[in-house]
Each structure stands twice: as C-alpha cells, then as structure tokens.
N, C-alpha and C positions, 0 to 999 in steps of 0.2 A: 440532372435526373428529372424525367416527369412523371407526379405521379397523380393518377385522374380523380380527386374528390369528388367527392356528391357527398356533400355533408346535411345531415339531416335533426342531428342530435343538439348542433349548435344553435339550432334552430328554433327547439324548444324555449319556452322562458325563462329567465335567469338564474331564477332560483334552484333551477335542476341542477347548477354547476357554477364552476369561479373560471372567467377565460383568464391564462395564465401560459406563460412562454415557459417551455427547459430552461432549466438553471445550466450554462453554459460550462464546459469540462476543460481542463488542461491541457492532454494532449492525445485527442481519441485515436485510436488505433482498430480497425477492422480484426475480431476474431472469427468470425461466421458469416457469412450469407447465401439465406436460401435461393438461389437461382430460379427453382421449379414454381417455387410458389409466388416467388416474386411474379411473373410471367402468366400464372392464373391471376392475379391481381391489375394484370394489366400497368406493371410498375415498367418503364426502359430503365434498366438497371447505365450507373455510369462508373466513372472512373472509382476505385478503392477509395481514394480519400475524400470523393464527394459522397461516399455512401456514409464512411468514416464521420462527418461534419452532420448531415442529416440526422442519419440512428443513436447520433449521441444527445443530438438535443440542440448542440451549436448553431446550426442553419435551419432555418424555417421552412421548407418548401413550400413552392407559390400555390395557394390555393387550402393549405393545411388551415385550421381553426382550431389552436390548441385550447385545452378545456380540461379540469380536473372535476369527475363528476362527484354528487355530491349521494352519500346514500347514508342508511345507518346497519344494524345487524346484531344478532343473538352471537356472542361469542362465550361460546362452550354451558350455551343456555341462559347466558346473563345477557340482556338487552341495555346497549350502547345506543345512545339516541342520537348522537354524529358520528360516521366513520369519514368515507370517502377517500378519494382517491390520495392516498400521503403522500406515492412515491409514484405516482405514474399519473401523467398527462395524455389525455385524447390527440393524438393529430388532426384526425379527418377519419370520412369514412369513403369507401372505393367501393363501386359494381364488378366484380371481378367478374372473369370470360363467360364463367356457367349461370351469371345475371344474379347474384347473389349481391349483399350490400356488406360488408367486412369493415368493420375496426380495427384501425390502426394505431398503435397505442405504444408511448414508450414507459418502461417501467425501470424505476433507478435513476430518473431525470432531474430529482431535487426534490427541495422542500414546496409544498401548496398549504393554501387554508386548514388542508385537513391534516395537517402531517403529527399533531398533537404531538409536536418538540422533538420529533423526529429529523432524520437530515434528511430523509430522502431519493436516499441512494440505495443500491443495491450491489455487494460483490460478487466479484466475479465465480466466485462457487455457485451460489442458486442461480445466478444466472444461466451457465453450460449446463448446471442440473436443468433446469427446467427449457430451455434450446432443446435438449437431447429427448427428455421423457413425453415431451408434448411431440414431437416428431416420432418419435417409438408409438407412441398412443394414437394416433394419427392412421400410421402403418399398418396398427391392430386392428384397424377396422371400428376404434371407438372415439366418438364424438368428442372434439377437445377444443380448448385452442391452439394456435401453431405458431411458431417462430421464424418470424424472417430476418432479424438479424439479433449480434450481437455487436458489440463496439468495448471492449476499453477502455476507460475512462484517462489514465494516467496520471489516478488522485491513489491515496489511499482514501478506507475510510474506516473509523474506528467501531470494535464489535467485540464480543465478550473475549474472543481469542486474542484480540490483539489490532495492530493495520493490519488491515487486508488490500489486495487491489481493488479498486473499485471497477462497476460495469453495467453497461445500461443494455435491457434485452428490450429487442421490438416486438410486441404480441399482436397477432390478426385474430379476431373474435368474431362469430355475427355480430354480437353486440357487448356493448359490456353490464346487459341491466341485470338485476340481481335481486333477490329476493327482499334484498335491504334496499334498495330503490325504491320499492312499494311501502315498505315499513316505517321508511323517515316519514314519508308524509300523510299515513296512516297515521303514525303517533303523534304528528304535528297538527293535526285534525285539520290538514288543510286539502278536501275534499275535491274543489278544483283543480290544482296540481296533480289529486291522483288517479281522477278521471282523463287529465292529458296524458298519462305515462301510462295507463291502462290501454286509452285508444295508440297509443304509440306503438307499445309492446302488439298490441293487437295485428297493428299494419303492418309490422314489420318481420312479425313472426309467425302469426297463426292469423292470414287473412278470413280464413274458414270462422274464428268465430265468431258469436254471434254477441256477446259480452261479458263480462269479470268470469261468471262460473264457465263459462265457454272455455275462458283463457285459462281459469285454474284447471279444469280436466287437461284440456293439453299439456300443458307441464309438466301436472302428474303423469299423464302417458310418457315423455322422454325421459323424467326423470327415474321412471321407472325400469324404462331401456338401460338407461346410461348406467343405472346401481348391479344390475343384472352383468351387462357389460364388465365391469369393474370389477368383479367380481369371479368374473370365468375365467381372468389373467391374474389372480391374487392381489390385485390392485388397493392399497388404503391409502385413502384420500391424506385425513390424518386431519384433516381442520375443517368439519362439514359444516363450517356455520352459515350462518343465513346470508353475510354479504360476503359469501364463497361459493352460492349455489345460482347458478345461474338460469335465467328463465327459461332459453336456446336449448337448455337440456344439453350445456358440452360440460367438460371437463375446464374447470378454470382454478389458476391459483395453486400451483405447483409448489406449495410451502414442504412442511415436513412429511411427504408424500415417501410413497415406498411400496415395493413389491416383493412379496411373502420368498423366500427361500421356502423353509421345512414348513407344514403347513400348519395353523392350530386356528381355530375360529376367533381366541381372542386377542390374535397379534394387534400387536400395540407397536408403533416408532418411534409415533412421536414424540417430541422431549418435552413438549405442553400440556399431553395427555394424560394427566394424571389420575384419570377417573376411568380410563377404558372408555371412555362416552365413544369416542369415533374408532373403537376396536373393527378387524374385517367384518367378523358376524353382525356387528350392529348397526352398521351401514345402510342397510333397509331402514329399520326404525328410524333412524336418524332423518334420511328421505322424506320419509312420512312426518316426522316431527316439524321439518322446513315449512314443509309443502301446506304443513296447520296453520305457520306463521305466515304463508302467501294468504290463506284464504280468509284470516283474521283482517288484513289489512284490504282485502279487495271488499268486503261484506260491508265497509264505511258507505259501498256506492250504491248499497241495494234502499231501494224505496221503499219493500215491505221486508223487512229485515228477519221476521218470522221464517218465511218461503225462504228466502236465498240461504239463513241457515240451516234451515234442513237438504236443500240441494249440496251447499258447501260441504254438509256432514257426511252425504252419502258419498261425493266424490270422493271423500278422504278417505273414506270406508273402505272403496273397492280398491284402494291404490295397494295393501297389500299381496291383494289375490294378481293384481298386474305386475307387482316384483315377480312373486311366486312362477309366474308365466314367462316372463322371459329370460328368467335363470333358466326355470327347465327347457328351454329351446335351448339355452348356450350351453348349459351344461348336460344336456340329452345329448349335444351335438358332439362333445368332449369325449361322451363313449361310442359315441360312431353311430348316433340315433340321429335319422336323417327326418323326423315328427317324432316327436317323444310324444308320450299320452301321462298322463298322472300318476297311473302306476308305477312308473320310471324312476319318479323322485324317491324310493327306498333303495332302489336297486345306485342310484346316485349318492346318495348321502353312508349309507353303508362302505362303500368306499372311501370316502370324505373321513369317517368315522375310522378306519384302518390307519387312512396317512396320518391322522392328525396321532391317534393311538401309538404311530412307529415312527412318526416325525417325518416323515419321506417328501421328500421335496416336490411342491406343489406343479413347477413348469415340467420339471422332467419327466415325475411319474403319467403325468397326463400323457405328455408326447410320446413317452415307451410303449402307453398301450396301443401303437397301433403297429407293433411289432411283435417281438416275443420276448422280450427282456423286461418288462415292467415288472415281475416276480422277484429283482435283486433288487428292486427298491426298498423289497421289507424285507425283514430278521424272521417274520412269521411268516414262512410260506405258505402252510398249509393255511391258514385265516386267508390268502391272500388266492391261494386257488380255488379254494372254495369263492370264493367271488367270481375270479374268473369264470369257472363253470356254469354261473348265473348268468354274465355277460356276454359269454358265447352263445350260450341260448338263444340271450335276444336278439342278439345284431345278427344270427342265421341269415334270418329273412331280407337284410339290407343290402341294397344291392352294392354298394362298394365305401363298406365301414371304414377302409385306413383311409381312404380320401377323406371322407368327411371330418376322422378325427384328426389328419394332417392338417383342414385346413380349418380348425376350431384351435389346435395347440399349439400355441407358437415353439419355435425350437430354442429363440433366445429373447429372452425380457434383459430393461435395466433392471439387472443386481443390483445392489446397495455396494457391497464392497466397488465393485467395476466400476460407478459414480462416484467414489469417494478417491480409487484409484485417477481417473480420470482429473475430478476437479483439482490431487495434488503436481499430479502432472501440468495443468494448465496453468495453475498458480506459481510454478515456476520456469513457466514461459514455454513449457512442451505441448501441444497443438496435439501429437499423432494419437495418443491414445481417443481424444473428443472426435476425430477423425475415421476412427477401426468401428468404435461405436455407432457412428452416425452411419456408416457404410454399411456394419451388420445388420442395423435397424429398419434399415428400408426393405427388408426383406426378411421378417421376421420368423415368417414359417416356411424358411429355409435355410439347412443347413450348412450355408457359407462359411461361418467362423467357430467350428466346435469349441474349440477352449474356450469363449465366452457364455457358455451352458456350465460350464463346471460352477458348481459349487463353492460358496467360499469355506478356505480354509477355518478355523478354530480363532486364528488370529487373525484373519481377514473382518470375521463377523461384523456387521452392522448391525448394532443393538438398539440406536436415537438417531431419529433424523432432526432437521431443526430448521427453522423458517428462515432466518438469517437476518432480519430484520433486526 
C-alpha cells in the first residue's frame, strides 16, 4: 500500500507531542474500508490483510511518523492540565485530490505517555458507532471527521460490561488541534510553544488571518456553523469539552453522541452528563463557553493585553448573534424558507414548542412537512393546524418549498436503538446490519430504506449513550 505523507505536525518541536509506534495486536481482521475516501486521499488501497496489518497499528507504512499529541482541556468545566492522545497515535498527514492536508490517525492503537493508566484500546462497539455516524454526518452535509477504516483487533479488552472484542478505527481529520492544544501551553505559560501552534493553526487553517484574534473570530465563525448544523438534525454531541472542540470547526470525538428521537430541548444521553451541561438546547452556550477558553489562552500572545481584551470580548460577544443566524438559515430552510428574515424565528420555534409539548419526533415531523401528513404527528391537531395556517402563508411566495424542505430533512438519521442494534449484531460477528446502514447513509435525504425512519419501539428506546473508554 502507498500512502503519500507530507507530514507537517511532526515537524513541529517536541514538546507538541511523544513520537511513539501502535502497540502491536494479535490477530487484525479487516471489518470496514472506505474505498471512496480512500481515493480522495490519494491512498492505492492493497490487498485485505495489508490494509488489515496497516489500520491496526502492526505495520508501519514507509513514510508515516507516528506521534501521540500532547494537549490538555476543560472536562465538563473542570480543567485537566494534561490530556492527550491515550488511545490514538498520529500516522502522518496526506494532501488529498481537492489539495487539502488530512490526518491520519489511529484510534484504539494502545497505551502512550498520556493514557493516565488506561490501556488504550478501543472496542469494537464505539468503534462501528463512530465508522457509521461520522459517515452519516459527512453525508448530512455537516463538517466532521471521517472513517477510513476499521480493523479487529482479535484481543479482547476489559470494560464495565465485561471482555469485549477489541478494535482500532482509522480517523481522517484536517487536523487534530483542539482547543486544549492552545490551553496546555497557555497554562504552561510557555509563550513560545504558543505562538508556534498559533502560527501553525494559522497556516494551516485560516491563511486569511492576520493573528491570535484573527484566528479566534474564525473559529468562532465555524464553530458557530457547525452548533447551528448539529442542531437542524437533533444532533447532541454529549462531551463538548474543550479537548473535543476542534479549531477546523468539524465534528470530532464521536463518544456518547446521539440523535434526538421525540424532541424536548433538554435531551440528555449521555451516561457522564449529569448535570445537563451538554443537553441539545445548551449546545450554543457551551460553544460559546469553549470558544472563552480559546480566547483566554491566545490573549498570553497580546503585547498590550488591555486592546486585545477588549477585541477578544467583543468577538465572543457577537458569536451568539452568529449561532442565532445560521440556525435560522438551517432551520428557516426546514420549513421551506429559502432566506428566512428574523421574523421567522417565532414562526420556527412555535413549532419546536408544539413537538417538544406532543413529544413528536424530531426527523420525521420535519420531513412530513413537506407533504400533508405531518398533522398525525400530533394528538393536538387543531394547535397543530393552526400552525400550519401560519406556515402556508409564508412559504406562498417560495418558489418550490418541498424541494428545499426535502433537501434540509433528512429521511433517515443514526437512531440510537438501530446503532445499538447494529453494534450487537457485529459483536457477534454479523457485518450486514453495519452494512444496510452504511448503505442507507450515504443518502440520507432519500427514501431508500423506510423501515430504518421508524421509530423505536418502547423497548428498543435508547435512554444513555456511553464513551466506551
């Protein structure tokens, strides 16, 4: 197999990271490979059991510089002054076809410096969960990371449930740096280090800016897409800490993640969550709460430190009115609003206000309105035609509402039950349900597989997700 590095991160000075080889596996076994993406990456994909050797960590490929990077992070508001990489090593990084610069990363590879007595493995359950929902998420049109393979370990490894199989997922990122990248050496008050990883992030991501507060507006601008994003498909992250928020503005970190069934603002998954801190509704704030901890830590670089915090305060300022703005684009675009204007946003959240009041399920009711059944979604019809009434109104004037709402609502998201179904299926060696999935996902907002839109049953429900760590 060759695959083209252009590594740039290894590059950097030591202290960014520990270089460190996979901890080698028993007897890998190929579960997944992306084909498509391999091919954007510019990978010659080769035989099963050289890919098998590679994506587990076994074989080195010539050219890779494996590395565990080293960052720290707010977890669930409490600041950890070391994290880093426990269970996932850097390969390299690739220019893939579109001239882009991609991380390559395996995740479940063993124990590094940072694994704080961890083993550093990952099974096979988060693994196919997070293969599937970053491909799903991908599909939707929202900025994530993506999976190019999976592998089998052919260990177990021990976890609150019991052995499990063990499994190492390959993740492709722009990069892997993270809001706790800037923070370790912000709190390490090692000023030099955080001007390299400033200028780094700078060139790699936002050549346009011009420095620190440059770079914190853009962030805030993706990050502000990406929460808006997340948000139009019932999306909760579940773990929004700071070395989970990525600068890239994707989707990274696929832990106790989850997608709303019946709708309510303060769904909750996660089995960490005990506070509701990373509930759907509070996803914005939280955003914004990150986004204080990037700006705290780049403010080390300012020379009149007066000026850049008042520049830092305002950018954080506006970054609610930029959620505010591209929810109402996704979600003006949901009821068939091809520009939505401000006034829209009652006429949206009134709605909001109905499902959450009748519990009606978040994918479908959206998708039904660009039909005529979205009324059996509630027990209240008349609250619910009365809406309608409103909503006809508006979209009058648009020149073709079901298209836009067809291609704003997806027809089928990962369930929770359908993932939970899937990963007991795999764990006992059945592949096709990971397979009907992957196959419905790449085309989300279309009607390919209906029965995977249904609803789960009573005793299907998924009540806690959980990071698997």
């Amino acid at each position: 197999m060759h695959i083209p590095f252009d590594n740039s991160y290894a590059a950097l000075p030591q202290d960014f990271y520990t270089r460190i080889n996979p901890t080698s596996v028993k007897s890998p076994m190929l579960l997944a490979f992306n084909n498509d993406l391999a091919k954007i990456l510019g990978i010659e994909t080769a035989d099963v059991t050289e890919q098998s050797q590679i994506f587990s960590g076994n074989k080195i490929p010539q050219g890779a510089a494996p590395l565990a990077q080293l960052y720290a992070g707010h977890q669930f508001g409490n600041y950890n002054p070391q994290l880093g990489d426990g269970r996932a090593i850097l390969l390299g990084e690739v220019i893939d076809t579109n001239g882009l610069r991609r991380d390559i990363q395996l995740k479940g590879s063993g124990p590094t410096p940072y694994s704080r007595g961890g083993d550093g493995r990952a099974w096979v359950g988060p693994v196919l969960r997070e293969y599937v929902i970053s491909e799903a998420m991908h599909a939707l049109g929202i900025p994530t990371t993506r999976a190019l393979a999976a592998v089998a370990t052919g260990e177990d490894i021990l976890r609150e449930q019991g052995m499990l199989p063990g499994a190492v997922l390959t993740r492709i990122a722009s990069s892997h740096l993270r809001v706790g990248t800037f923070q370790v050496f912000a709190h390490r008050n090692q000023p030099e280090q955080l001007q390299i990883l400033t200028d780094y992030a700078i060139a790699r991501h936002y050549p346009d800016a011009a420095g620190p507060m440059d770079l914190l507006r853009a962030v805030c601008r993706k990050q502000a897409d990406l929460i808006a994003a997340w948000m139009s498909v019932g999306f909760i992250h579940g773990v929004m800490n700071t070395d989970n928020c990525s600068i890239a503005g994707e989707t990274i970190d696929y832990g106790p993640c989850a997608f709303m069934d019946d709708f309510h603002m303060g769904r909750v998954f996660s089995s960490i969550d005990r506070q509701s801190r990373y509930a759907y509704g509070n996803q914005p704030n939280m955003a914004l709460w990150n986004m204080a901890q990037l700006a705290t830590a780049l403010l080390q670089l300012a020379d009149n430190k007066d000026a850049a915090l008042e520049e830092a305060t305002a950018i954080i300022h506006a970054m609610p009115d930029q959620i505010e703005t591209a929810w109402l684009a996704r979600f003006g675009a949901k009821i068939g609003l091809h520009a939505p204007h401000p006034d829209d946003t009652d006429l949206i959240q009134s709605l909001l206000d109905l499902m959450q009041a009748e519990g009606a399920d978040f994918t479908n009711t959206f998708r039904a309105l660009s039909g005529d059944h979205a009324r059996n979604h509630f027990t209240n019809r008349d609250a619910f035609d009365a809406w309608s009434r409103n909503h006809q109104a508006r979209i009058a004037a648009e020149p073709d509402p079901a298209a836009t709402m067809n291609a704003a609502n997806p027809a089928v998201i990962p369930r929770n039950h359908r993932m939970e179904q899937m990963i007991t299926a795999a764990t006992a060696g059945d592949m096709a349900p990971f397979h009907r999935l992957m196959q419905a996902f790449a085309t989300p907002f279309v009607d390919t597989d209906p029965k995977l839109a249904r609803t789960p049953a009573p005793a299907e429900t998924v009540r806690a997700t959980f990071c698997g760590t």
